[in-house]
C-alpha positions in Angstrom: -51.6 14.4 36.2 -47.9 13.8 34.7 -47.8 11.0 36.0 -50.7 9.9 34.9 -49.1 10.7 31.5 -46.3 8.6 32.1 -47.6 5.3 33.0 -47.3 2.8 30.8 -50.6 1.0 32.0 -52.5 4.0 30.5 -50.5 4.1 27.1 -51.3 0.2 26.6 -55.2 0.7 27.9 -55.5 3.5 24.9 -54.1 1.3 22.7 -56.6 -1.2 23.6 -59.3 1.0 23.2 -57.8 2.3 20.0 -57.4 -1.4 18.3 -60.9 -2.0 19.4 -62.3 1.3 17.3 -60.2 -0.1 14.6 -61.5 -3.1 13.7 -64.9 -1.7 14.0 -64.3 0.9 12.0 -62.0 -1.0 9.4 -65.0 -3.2 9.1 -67.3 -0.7 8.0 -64.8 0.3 5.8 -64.0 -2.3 4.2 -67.5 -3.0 3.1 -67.2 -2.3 -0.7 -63.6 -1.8 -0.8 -60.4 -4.3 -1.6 -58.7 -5.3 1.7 -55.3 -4.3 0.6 -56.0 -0.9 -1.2 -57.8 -0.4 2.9 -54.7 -0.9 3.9 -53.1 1.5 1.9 -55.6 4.2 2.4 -55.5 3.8 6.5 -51.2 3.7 6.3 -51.2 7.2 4.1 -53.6 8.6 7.5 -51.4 7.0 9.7 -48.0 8.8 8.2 -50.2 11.9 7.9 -51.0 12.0 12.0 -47.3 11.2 12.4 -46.1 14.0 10.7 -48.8 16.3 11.9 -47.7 15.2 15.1 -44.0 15.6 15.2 -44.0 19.0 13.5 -46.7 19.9 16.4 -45.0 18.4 19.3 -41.3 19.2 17.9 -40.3 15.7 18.5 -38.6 15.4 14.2 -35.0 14.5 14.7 -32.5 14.1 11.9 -32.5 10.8 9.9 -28.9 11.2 10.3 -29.1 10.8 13.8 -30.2 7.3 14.0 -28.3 4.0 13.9 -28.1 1.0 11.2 -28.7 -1.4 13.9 -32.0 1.0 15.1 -33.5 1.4 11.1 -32.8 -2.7 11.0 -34.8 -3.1 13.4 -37.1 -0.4 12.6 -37.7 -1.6 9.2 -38.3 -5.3 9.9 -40.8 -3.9 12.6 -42.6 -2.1 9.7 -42.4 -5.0 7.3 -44.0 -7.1 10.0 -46.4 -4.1 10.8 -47.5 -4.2 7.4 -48.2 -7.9 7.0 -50.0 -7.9 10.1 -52.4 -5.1 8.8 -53.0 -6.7 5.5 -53.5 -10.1 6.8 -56.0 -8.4 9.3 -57.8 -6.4 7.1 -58.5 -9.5 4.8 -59.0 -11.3 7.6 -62.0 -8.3 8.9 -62.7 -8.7 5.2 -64.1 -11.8 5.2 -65.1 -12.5 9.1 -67.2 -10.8 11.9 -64.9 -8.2 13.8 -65.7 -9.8 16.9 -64.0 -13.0 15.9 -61.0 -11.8 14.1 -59.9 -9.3 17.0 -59.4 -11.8 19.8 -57.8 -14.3 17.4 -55.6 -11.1 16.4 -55.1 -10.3 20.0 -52.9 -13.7 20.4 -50.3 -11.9 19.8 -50.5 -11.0 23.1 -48.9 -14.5 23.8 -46.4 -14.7 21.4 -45.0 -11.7 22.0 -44.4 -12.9 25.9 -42.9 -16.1 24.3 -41.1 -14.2 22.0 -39.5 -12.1 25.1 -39.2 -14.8 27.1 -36.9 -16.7 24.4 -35.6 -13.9 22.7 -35.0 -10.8 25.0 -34.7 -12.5 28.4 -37.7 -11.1 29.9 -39.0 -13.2 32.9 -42.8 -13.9 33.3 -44.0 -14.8 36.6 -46.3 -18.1 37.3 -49.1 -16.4 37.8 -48.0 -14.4 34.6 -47.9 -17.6 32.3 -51.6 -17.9 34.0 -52.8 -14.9 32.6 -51.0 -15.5 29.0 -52.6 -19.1 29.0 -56.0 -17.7 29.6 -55.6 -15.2 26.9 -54.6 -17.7 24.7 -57.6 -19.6 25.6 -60.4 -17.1 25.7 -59.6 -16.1 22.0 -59.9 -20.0 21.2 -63.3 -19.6 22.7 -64.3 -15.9 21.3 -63.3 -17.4 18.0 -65.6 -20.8 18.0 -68.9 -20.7 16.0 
């Protein structure tokens, strides 16, 4: 069972399944509401789990412990964290879920073009395959 724990192919399957609650839950909630206040409703529940969590688990750590090169990149992941929730929220806002998810999801290609050119990762042929048909099936999913 721990090492059911520690695989990552279970971690990104939850997080699937998570996103997938989210937009159909963000959709419902977004009924009668402005996108962006949404957004700031679902990131103060988000900081309040976090904190529940880390007191719970014991995981805080001192600010003081972290680098300036790790809060860099820990900030400009939250800036693009936040812009990528408030453009998907108005995005839910104004289209069916079941549209704006997979066009959402092609993310899932940039970020293995993004590693690819930026972090060095190597994708295999069959790899690329699976990308390009992501990238394709969220064309499709997305067509009227």
């Amino acid at each position: 069972m721990k090492t059911l724990f520690q695989s990552w192919q279970l971690w990104a399957f939850l997080s699937a399944f998570f996103a997938a609650l989210t937009a159909i839950f963000a959709k419902i909630g977004i009924e009668n509401i402005n996108s962006d206040f949404a957004t700031f409703i679902r990131t103060i529940v988000i900081l309040g789990v976090l904190a529940t969590l880390l007191a719970v688990t014991g995981q805080w750590q001192s600010p003081w412990t972290v680098s300036n090169r790790t809060y860099l990149f820990l900030v400009l992941s939250g800036c693009a964290t936040g812009a990528s929730w408030l453009c998907y929220f108005r995005a839910l806002k104004i289209g069916d879920a079941a549209r704006v998810a997979p066009i959402d999801k092609l993310s899932v290609v940039l970020v293995a073009i993004f590693a690819t050119l930026f972090l060095g990762e190597r994708l295999s042929g069959s790899n690329w395959l699976g990308v390009a048909l992501i990238a394709i099936g969220a064309v499709f999913v997305a067509l009227k």
